[in-house]
VEXTORDREN-581294 format. One record per residue (C-alpha): residue number from 1; chain; x, y, z. Coordinates in steps of 0.2 Angstrom, whole numbers, plus 2048, in hexadecimal, padded with zeros to 3 digits. Each point is the difference from the previous one (the first is absolute). Last residue first. Layout:
<nodes>
{node NUM; A; {X; Y; Z}}
...
</nodes>
This chain:
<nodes>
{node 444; A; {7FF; 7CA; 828}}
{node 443; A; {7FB; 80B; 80E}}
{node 442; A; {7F5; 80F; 805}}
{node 441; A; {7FA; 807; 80F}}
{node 440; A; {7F1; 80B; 804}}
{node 439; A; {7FE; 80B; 810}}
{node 438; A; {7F2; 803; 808}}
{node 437; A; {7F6; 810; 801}}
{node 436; A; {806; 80D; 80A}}
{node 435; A; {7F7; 801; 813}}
{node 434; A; {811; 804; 806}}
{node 433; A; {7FF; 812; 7F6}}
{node 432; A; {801; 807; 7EF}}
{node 431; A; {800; 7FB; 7EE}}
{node 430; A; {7F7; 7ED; 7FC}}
{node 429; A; {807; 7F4; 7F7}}
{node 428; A; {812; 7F9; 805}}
{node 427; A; {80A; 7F9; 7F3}}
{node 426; A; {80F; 7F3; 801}}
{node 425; A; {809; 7F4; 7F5}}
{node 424; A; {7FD; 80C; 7F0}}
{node 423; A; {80F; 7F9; 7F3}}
{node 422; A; {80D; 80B; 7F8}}
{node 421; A; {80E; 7F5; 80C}}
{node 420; A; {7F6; 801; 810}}
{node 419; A; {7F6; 80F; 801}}
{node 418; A; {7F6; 804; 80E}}
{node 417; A; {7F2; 80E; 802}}
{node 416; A; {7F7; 809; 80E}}
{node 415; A; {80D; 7FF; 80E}}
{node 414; A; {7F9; 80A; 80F}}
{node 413; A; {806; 810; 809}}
{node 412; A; {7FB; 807; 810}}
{node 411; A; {801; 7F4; 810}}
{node 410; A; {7F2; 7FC; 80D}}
{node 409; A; {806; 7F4; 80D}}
{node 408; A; {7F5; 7F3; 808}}
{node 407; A; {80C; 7F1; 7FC}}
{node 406; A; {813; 809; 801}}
{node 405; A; {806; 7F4; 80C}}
{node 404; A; {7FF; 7F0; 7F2}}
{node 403; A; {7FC; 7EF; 800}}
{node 402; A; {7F2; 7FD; 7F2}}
{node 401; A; {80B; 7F6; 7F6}}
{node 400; A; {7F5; 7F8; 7F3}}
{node 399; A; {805; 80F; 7F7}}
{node 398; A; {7F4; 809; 7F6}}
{node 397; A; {7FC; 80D; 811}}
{node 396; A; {7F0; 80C; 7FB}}
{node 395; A; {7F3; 7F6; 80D}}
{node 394; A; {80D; 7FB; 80D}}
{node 393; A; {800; 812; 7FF}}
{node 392; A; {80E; 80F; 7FD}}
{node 391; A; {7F5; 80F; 7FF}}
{node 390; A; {7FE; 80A; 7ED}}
{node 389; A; {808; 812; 7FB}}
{node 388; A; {800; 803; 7EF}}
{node 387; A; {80C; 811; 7FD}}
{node 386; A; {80F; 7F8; 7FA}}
{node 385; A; {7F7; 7F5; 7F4}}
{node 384; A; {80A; 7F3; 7F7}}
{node 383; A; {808; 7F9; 7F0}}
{node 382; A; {80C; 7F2; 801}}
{node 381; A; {80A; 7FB; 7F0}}
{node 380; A; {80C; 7F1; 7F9}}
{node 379; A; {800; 804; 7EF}}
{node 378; A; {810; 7F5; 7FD}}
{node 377; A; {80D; 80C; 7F8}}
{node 376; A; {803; 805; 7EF}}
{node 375; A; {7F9; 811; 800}}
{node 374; A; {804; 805; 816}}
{node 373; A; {7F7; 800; 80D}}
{node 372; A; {80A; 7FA; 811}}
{node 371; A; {800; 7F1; 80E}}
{node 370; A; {800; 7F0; 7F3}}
{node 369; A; {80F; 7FB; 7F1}}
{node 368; A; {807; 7F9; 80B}}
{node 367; A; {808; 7ED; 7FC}}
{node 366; A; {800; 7FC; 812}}
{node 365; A; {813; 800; 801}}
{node 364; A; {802; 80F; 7F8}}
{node 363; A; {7FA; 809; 810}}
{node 362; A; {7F6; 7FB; 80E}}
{node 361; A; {806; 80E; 80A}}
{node 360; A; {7FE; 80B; 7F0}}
{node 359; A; {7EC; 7FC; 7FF}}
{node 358; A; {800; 804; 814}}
{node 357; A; {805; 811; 7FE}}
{node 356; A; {7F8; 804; 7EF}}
{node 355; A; {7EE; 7FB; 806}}
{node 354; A; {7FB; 801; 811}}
{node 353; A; {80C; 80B; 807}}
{node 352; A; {7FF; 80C; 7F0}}
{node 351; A; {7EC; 802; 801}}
{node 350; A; {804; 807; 811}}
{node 349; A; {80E; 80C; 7FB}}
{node 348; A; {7F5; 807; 7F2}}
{node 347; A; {7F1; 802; 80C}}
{node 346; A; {80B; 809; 80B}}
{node 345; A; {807; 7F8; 811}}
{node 344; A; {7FE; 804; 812}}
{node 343; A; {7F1; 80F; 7FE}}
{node 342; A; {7F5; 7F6; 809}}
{node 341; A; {7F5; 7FE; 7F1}}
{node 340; A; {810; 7F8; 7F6}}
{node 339; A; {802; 7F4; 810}}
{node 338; A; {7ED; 7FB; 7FE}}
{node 337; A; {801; 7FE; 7ED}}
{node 336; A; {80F; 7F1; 804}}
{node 335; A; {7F2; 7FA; 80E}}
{node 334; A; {7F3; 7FF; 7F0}}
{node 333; A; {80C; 7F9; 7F4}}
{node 332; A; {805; 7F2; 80E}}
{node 331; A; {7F0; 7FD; 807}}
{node 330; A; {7F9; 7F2; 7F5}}
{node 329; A; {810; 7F5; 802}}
{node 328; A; {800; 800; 810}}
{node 327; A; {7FB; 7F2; 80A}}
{node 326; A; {80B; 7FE; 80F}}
{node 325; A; {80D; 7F5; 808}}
{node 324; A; {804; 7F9; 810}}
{node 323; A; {7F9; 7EF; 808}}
{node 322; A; {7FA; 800; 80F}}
{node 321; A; {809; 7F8; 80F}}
{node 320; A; {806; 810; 808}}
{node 319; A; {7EE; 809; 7FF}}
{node 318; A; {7F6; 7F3; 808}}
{node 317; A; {7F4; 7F6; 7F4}}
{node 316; A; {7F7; 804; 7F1}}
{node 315; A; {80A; 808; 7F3}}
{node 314; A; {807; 7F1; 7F7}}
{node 313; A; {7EB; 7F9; 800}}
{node 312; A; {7F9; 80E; 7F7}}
{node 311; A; {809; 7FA; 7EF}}
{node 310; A; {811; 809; 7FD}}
{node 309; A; {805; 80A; 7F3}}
{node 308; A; {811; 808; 7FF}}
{node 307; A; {804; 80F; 7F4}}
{node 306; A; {810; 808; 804}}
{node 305; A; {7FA; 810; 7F6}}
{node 304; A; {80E; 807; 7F8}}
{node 303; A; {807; 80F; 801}}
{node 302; A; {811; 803; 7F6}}
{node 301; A; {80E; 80B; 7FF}}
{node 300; A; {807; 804; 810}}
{node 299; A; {80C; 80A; 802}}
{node 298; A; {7F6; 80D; 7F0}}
{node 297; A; {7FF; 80D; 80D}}
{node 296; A; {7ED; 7FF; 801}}
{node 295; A; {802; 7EE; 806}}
{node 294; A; {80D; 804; 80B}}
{node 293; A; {7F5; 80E; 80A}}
{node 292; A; {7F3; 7F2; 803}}
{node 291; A; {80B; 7F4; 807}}
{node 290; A; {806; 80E; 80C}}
{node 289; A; {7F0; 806; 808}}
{node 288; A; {7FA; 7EB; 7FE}}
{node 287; A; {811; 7FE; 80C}}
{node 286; A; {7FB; 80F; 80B}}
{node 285; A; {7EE; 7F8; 802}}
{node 284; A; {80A; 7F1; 808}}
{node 283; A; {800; 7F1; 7F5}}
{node 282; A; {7F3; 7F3; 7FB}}
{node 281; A; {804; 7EF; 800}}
{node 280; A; {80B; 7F7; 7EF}}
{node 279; A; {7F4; 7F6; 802}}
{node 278; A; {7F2; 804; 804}}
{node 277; A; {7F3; 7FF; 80D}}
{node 276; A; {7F4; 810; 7FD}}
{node 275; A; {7F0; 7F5; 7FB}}
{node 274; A; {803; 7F5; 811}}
{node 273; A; {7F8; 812; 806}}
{node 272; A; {806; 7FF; 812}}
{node 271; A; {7F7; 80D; 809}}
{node 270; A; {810; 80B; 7FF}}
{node 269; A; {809; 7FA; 7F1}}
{node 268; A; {7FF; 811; 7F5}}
{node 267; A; {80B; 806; 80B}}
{node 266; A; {80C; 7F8; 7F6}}
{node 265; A; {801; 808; 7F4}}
{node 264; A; {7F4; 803; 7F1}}
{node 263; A; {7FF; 80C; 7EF}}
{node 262; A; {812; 7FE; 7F6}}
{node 261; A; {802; 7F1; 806}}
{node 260; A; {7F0; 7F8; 7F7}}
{node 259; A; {809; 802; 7F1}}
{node 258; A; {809; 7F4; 801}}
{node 257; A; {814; 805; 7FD}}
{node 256; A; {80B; 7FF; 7F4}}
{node 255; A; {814; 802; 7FC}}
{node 254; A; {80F; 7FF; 7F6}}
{node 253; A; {810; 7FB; 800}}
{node 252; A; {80E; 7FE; 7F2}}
{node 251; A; {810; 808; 80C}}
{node 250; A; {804; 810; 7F8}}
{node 249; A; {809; 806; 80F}}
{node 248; A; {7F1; 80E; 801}}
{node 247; A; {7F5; 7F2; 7FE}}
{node 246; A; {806; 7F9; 812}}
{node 245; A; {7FE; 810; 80C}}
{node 244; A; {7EB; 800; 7F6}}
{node 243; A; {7FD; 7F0; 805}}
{node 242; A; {80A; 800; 812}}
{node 241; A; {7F5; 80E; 802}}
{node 240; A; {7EF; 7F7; 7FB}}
{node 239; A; {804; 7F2; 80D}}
{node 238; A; {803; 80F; 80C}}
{node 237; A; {7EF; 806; 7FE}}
{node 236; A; {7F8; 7F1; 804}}
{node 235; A; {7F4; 7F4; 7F5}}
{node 234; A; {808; 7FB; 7EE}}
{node 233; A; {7F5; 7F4; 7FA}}
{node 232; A; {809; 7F5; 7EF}}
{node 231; A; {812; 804; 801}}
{node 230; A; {807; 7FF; 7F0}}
{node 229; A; {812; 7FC; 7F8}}
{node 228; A; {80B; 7FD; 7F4}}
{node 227; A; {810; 7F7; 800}}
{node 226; A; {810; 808; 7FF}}
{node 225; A; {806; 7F4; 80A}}
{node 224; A; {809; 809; 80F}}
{node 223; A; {7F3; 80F; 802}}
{node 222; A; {7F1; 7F3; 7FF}}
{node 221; A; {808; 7F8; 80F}}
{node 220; A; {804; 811; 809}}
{node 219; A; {7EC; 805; 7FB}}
{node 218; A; {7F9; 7F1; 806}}
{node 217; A; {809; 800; 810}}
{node 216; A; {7FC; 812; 803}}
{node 215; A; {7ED; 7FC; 7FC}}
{node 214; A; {7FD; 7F0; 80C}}
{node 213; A; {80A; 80B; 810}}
{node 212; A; {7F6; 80C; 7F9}}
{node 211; A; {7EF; 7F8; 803}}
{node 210; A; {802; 7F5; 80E}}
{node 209; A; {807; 80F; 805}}
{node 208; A; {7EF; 80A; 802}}
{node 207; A; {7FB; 7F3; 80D}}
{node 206; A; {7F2; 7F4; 800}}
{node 205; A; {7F6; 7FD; 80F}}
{node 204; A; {7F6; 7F4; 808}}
{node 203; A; {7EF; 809; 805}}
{node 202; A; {7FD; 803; 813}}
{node 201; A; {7F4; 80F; 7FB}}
{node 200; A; {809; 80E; 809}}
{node 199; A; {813; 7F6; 7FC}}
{node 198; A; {7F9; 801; 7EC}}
{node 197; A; {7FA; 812; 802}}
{node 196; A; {812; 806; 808}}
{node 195; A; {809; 7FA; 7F2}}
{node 194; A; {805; 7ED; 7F8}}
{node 193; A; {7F5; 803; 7F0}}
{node 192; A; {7F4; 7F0; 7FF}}
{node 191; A; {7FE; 7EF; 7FE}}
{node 190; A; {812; 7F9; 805}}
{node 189; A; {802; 7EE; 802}}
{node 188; A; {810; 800; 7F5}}
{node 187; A; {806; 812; 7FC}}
{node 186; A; {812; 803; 808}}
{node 185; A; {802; 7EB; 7FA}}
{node 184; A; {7FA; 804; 7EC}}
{node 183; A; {805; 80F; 7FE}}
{node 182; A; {7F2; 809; 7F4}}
{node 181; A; {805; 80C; 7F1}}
{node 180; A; {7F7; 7F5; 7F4}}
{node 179; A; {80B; 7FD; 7F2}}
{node 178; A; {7FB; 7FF; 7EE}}
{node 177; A; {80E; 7FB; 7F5}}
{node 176; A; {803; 808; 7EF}}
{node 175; A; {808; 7F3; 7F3}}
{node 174; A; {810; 805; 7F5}}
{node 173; A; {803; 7EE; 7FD}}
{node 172; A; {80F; 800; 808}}
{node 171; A; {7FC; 80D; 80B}}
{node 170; A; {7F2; 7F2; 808}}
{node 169; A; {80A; 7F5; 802}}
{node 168; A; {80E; 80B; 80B}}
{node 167; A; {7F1; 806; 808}}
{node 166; A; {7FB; 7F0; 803}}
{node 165; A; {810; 7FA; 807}}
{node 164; A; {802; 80D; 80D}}
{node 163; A; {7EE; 7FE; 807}}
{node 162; A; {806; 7ED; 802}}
{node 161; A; {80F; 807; 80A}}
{node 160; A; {7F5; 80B; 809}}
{node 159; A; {7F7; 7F4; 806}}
{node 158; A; {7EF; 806; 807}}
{node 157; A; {7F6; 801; 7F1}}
{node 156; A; {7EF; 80A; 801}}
{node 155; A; {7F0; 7F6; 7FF}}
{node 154; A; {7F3; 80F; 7FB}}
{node 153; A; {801; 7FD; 7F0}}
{node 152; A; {810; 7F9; 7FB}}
{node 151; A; {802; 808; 7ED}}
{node 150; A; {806; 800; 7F1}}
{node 149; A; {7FE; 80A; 7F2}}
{node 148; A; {7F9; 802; 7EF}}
{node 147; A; {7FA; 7EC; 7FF}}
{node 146; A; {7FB; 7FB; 7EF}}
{node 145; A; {804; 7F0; 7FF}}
{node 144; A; {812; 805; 7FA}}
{node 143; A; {801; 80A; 80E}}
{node 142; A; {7FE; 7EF; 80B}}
{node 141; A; {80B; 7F6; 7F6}}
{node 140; A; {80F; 80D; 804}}
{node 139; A; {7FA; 801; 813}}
{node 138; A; {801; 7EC; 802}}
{node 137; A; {7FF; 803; 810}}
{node 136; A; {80D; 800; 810}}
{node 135; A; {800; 7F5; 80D}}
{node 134; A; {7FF; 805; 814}}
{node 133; A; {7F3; 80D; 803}}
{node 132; A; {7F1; 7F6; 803}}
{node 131; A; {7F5; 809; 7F2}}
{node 130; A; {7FC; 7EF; 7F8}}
{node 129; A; {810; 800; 7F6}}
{node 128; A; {806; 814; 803}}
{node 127; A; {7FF; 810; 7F5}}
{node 126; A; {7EF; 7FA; 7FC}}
{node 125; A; {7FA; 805; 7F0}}
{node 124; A; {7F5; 812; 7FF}}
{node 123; A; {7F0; 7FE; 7F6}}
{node 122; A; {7FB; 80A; 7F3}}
{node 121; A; {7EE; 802; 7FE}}
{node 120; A; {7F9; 80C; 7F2}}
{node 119; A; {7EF; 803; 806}}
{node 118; A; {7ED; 7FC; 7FA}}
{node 117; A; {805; 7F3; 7F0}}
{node 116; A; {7F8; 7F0; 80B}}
{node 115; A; {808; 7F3; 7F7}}
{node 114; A; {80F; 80B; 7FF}}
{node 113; A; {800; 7FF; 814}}
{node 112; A; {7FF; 7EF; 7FE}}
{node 111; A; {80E; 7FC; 7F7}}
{node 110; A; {80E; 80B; 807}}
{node 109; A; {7FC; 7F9; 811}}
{node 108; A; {803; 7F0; 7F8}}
{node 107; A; {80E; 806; 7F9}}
{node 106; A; {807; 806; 80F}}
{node 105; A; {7FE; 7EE; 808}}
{node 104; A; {809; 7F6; 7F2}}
{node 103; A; {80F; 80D; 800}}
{node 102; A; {803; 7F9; 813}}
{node 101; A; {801; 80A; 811}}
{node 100; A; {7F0; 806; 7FD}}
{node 99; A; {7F9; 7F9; 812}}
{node 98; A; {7F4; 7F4; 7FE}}
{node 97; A; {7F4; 806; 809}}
{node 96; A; {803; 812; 7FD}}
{node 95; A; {811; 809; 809}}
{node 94; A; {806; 806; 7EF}}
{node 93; A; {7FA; 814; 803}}
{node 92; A; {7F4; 805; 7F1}}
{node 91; A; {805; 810; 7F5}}
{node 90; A; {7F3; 809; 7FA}}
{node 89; A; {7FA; 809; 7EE}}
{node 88; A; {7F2; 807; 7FA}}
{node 87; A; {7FA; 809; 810}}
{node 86; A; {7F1; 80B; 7FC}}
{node 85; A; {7F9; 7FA; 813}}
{node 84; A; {7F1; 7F8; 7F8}}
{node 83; A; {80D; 7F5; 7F5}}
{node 82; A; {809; 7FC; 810}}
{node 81; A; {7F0; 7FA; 806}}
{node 80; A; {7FC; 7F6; 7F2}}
{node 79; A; {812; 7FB; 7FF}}
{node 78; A; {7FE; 7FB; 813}}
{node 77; A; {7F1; 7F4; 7FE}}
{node 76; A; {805; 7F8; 7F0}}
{node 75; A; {812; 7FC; 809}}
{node 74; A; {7F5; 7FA; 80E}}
{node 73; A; {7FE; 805; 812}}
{node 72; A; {7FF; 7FA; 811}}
{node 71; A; {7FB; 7EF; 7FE}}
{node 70; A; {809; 7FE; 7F1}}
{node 69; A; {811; 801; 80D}}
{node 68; A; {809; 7F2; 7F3}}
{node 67; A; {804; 808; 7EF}}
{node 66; A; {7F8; 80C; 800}}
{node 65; A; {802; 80B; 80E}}
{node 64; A; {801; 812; 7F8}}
{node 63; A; {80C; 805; 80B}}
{node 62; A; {805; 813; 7F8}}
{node 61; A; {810; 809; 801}}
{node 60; A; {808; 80B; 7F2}}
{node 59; A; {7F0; 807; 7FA}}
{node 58; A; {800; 80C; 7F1}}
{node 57; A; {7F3; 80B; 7FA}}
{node 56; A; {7FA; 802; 7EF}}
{node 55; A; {807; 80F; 7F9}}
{node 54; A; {7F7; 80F; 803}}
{node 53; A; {7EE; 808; 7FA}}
{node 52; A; {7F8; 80D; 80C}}
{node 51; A; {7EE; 805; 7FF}}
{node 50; A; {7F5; 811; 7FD}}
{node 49; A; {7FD; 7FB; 7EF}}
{node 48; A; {805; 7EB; 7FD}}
{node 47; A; {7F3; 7FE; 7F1}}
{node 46; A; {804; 7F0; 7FA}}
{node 45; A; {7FF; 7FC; 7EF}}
{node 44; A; {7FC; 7EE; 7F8}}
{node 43; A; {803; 7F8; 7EF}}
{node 42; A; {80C; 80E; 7FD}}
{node 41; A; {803; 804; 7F0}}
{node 40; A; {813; 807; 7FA}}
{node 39; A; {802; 805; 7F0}}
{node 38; A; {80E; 80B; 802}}
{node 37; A; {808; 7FD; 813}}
{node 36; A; {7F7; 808; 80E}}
{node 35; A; {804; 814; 804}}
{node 34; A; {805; 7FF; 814}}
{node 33; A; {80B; 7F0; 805}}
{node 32; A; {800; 7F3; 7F1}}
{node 31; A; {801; 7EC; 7FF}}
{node 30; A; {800; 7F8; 810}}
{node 29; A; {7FF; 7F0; 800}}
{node 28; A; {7F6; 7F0; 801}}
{node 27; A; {7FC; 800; 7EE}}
{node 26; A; {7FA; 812; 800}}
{node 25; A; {801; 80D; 80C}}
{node 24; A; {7FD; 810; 800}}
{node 23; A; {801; 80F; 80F}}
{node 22; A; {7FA; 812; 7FF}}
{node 21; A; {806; 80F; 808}}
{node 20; A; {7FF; 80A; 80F}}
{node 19; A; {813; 804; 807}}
{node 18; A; {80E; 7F6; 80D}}
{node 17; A; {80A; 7F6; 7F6}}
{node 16; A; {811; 7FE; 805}}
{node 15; A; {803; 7F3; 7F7}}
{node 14; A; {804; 7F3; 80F}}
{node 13; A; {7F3; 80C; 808}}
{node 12; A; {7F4; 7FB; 7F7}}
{node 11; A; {7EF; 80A; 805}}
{node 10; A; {7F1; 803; 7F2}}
{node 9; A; {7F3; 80B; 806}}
{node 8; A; {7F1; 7FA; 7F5}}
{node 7; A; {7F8; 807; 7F4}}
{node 6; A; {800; 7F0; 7F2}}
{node 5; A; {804; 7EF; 804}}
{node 4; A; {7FF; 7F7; 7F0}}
{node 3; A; {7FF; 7EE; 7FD}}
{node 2; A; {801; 7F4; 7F3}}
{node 1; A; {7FC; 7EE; 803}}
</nodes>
């Protein structure tokens, strides 16, 4: 199909885009910015006056479930949501059931995500054999199935010999590595920040050096091999230090964070919400001050949205023995819009987080050609309405995941269209308000 985009504000900040004009795509990509090519007929144009157009966003952590955890979500389920979300493309952690520790299990993720054509999945290999920490993967085999980067999940390695190795591996093979800024021993039984709520509330704690001890370790390995590296949920300000100390000795790092750091701390666990265990926990409100201000710097590149869904039963029981995670894919455009309402970040800035930052993280490795607008490239687009405001429901959520703090919460701005390579995944009917009609998806 043909489509044209016409009026809208159009934002690529990989271009530098930032003007009303038209969009048109064709064969699954763009084709023209402004005047449309000579002869051009669109089967269908959308009117996009008063909304902003941008890149498809960009996800660079989402558990989809599948395979293994079904009960808690699908790969259908989630690439619906994400579609919802105008995410295009996310980045799935290894640790499903089986782990993706072989080029046979990314290619069945592969597989059924293109069966469902709602997302562009790209799952991260398992840096380790069944994410134990001892024996190196088959990294090489692992790209080559169409893994951009590997990853632990949430399991970090507590050898730093076999940490050692796998950068050296993983330079080799010019591979990015996702590290979870996390030690392994200073964290272990933690469930919350180690600080003056935790001792309030009796909670085991989890100090801020579990995270830089993790970060400086990574960052003098990474330093040695040459290897590239990302840490995936910066939490602390000083974690986002060492960040910024090691880039200026040219040392190939970057950094994320969820976007859900940017808004709670940890005083948010008063009364126990199970929905606010996380992992990394939340900080201090001077660590969200300062993780905020190194997101509009440009320290840290990429928001993501950590999505974990869980079925009511992982949130049910005392808070140290439920299990962490939230579901959040559908509130990382409208929490990005939040900050740029708060005066944190600019629309441009925002759009950028979600879009160029996390599509050069990924980089060539994932075969980009997603996170900007541009003739030639895949039409990846999201098109939403600042101005809508709507109430976050069990009612509005896609997800199967209905775990999330932020139920209840009025937020302003709404996807109204989804792109995914040329093709309408997503369009909500319907102008203003929670009480929209209900969105339509479409699939192969």
């Amino acid at each position: 199909m043909k489509i044209s985009i016409r009026n809208g504000r159009l934002i690529d900040p990989a271009s530098g885009i930032d003007r009303e004009a038209d969009l048109h795509c064709a064969e699954g990509k763009v084709v023209a910015i402004g005047a449309a090519p000579a002869g051009f007929q669109p089967d269908r144009t959308l009117d996009a006056r008063g909304l902003v157009v941008c890149p498809g966003l960009v996800d660079l952590s989402a558990r989809l479930r599948e395979p293994g955890d079904e009960q808690k979500a699908t790969i259908a389920s989630e690439t619906r949501a994400a579609a919802a979300a105008g995410i295009t493309t996310l980045c799935c952690p290894p640790d499903t059931n089986p782990i993706i520790d072989t080029p046979a299990v990314a290619q069945l993720v592969h597989q059924i995500a293109a069966r469902h054509g709602l997302a562009r999945v790209l799952p991260a290999g398992a840096i380790t054999r069944g994410l134990d920490g001892s024996q190196i993967t088959e990294m090489a085999a692992l790209k080559e199935a169409g893994c951009p980067v590997l990853s632990q999940g949430d399991r970090p390695i507590r050898s730093a010999q076999v940490l050692l190795r796998a950068l050296e591996y993983a330079s080799t093979f010019s591979l990015t590595l996702f590290l979870q800024p996390l030690d392994a021993d200073l964290s272990e039984g933690g469930c919350a920040h180690q600080g003056a709520v935790s001792t309030r509330l009796g909670l085991p704690g989890i100090p801020e050096a579990a995270e830089t001890v993790a970060v400086a370790r990574a960052l003098a390995l990474a330093e040695q091999t040459g290897a590239r590296i990302h840490f995936r949920g910066l939490s602390t300000a000083r974690g986002a230090e060492l960040l910024v100390e090691a880039r200026r000795r040219s040392i190939l790092a970057s950094g994320d964070c969820a976007i859900h750091q940017l808004f709670l701390t940890e005083d948010d666990l008063h009364g126990f919400n199970s929905n606010c265990h996380l992992l990394p926990p939340l900080r201090t409100a001077a660590d969200r001050q300062s993780l905020r201000m190194a997101v509009a710097e440009g320290a840290i590149q990429a928001l993501c949205s950590d999505h974990q869904p869980h079925d009511a039963d992982a949130k049910q029981a005392p808070f140290p023995e439920t299990i962490p995670g939230i579901s959040a894919l559908e509130t990382l455009l409208p929490l990005a819009l939040r900050l740029v309402a708060e005066g944190v970040l600019d629309l441009p800035t925002a759009i950028a987080r979600l879009t160029t930052g996390p599509a050069e993280v990924l980089g060539s490795g994932s075969g980009s050609g997603f996170g900007r607008l541009k003739p030639g490239r895949s039409a990846d687009v999201c098109v939403f309405d600042p101005a809508e405001t709507w109430v976050l429901s069990p009612e509005t959520l896609v997800s199967h995941g209905h775990n999330t703090p932020f139920l209840g919460m009025e937020f302003q701005g709404r996807v109204r269209w989804t792109l995914l390579g040329g093709r309408m995944v997503f369009e909500r009917s319907g102008t203003t308000g929670a009480a929209a009609a209900p969105p339509r998806h479409q699939s192969n």
